[in-house]
Rosetta silent file (secondary structure, phi, psi, omega in degrees, C-alpha in Angstrom):
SEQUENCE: XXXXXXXXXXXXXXXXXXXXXXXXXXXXXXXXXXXXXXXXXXXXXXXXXXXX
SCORE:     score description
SCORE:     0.000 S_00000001
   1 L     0.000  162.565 -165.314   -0.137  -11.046    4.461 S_00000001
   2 E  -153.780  139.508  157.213   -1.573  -14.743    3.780 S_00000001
   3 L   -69.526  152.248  160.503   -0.992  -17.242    1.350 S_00000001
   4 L  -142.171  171.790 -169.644   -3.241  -17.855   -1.760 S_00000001
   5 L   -85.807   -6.409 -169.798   -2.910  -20.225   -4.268 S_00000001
   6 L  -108.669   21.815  162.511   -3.159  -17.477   -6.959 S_00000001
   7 L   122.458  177.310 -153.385   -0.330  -15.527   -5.213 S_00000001
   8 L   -76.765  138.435  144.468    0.106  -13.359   -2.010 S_00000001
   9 E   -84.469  106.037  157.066   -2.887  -11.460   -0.266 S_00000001
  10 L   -73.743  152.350  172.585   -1.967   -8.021    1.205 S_00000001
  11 L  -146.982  150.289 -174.516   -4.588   -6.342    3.234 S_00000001
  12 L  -136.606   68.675  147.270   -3.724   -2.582    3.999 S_00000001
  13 L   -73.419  153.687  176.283   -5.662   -0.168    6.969 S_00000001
  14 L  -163.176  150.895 -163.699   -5.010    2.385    8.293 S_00000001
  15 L  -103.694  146.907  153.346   -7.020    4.352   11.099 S_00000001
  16 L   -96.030   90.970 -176.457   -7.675    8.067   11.818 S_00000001
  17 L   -58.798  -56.515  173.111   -8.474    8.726   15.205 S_00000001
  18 L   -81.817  108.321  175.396  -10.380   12.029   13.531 S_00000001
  19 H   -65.373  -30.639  178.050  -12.583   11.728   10.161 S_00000001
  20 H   -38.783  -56.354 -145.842  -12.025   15.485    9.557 S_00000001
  21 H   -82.565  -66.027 -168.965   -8.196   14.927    9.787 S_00000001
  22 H   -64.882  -41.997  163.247   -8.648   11.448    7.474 S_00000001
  23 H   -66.218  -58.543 -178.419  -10.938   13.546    4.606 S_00000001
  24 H   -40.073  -56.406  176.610   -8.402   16.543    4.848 S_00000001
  25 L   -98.740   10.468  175.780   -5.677   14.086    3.592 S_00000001
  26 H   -51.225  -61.603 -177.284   -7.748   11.378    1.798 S_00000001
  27 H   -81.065   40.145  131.805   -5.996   13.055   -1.586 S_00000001
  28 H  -117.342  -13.311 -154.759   -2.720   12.556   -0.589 S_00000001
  29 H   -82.786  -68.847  161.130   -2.999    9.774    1.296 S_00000001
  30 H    -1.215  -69.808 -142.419   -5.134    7.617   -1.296 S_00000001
  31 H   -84.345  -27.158 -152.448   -2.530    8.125   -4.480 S_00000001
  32 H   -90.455  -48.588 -178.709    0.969    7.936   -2.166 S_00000001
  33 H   -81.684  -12.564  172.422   -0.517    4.169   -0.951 S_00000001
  34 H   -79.058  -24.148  140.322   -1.222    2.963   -4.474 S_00000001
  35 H   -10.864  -79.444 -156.603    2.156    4.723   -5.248 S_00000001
  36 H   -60.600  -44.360 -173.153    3.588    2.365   -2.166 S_00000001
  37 H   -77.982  -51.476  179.513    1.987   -0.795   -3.358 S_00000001
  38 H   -54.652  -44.926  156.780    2.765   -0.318   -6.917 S_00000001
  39 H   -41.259  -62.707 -144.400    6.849   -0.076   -5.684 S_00000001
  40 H   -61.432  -66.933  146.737    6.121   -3.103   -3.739 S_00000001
  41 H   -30.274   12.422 -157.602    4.971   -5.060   -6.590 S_00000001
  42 H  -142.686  -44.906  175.698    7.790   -4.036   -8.612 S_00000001
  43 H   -77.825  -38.304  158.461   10.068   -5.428   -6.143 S_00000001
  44 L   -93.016   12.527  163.315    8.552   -8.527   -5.972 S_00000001
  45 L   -88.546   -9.845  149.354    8.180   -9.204   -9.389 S_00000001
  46 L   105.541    7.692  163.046   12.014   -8.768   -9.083 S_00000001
  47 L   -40.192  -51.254  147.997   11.550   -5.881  -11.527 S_00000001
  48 L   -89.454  161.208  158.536   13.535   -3.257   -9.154 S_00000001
  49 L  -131.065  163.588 -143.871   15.507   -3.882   -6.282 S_00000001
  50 L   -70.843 -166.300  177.666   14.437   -2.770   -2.931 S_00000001
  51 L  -123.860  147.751 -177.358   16.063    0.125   -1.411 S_00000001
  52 L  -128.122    0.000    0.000   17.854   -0.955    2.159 S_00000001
């Protein structure tokens, strides 16, 4: 993560040693990290609180 002046930059990768392997679970993977982010954002808008 980085500062910006118009609020935090996340950057998110994530590697596959195998593209087969990375396409087989591209539709789970895909919806589960916007899923992930969308929590995240929730917590820091203080909208939820996190789970510990």
């Amino acid at each position: 993560m980085q500062d910006d002046p118009a609020g935090t930059l996340l950057t998110w990768d994530q590697a596959f040693v195998d593209d087969a392997v990375a396409q087989a679970i591209r539709h789970i993977v895909e919806p589960a990290n916007e899923q992930n982010l969308d929590r995240l954002d929730s917590v820091l808008q203080g909208e939820i609180l996190p789970v510990t």
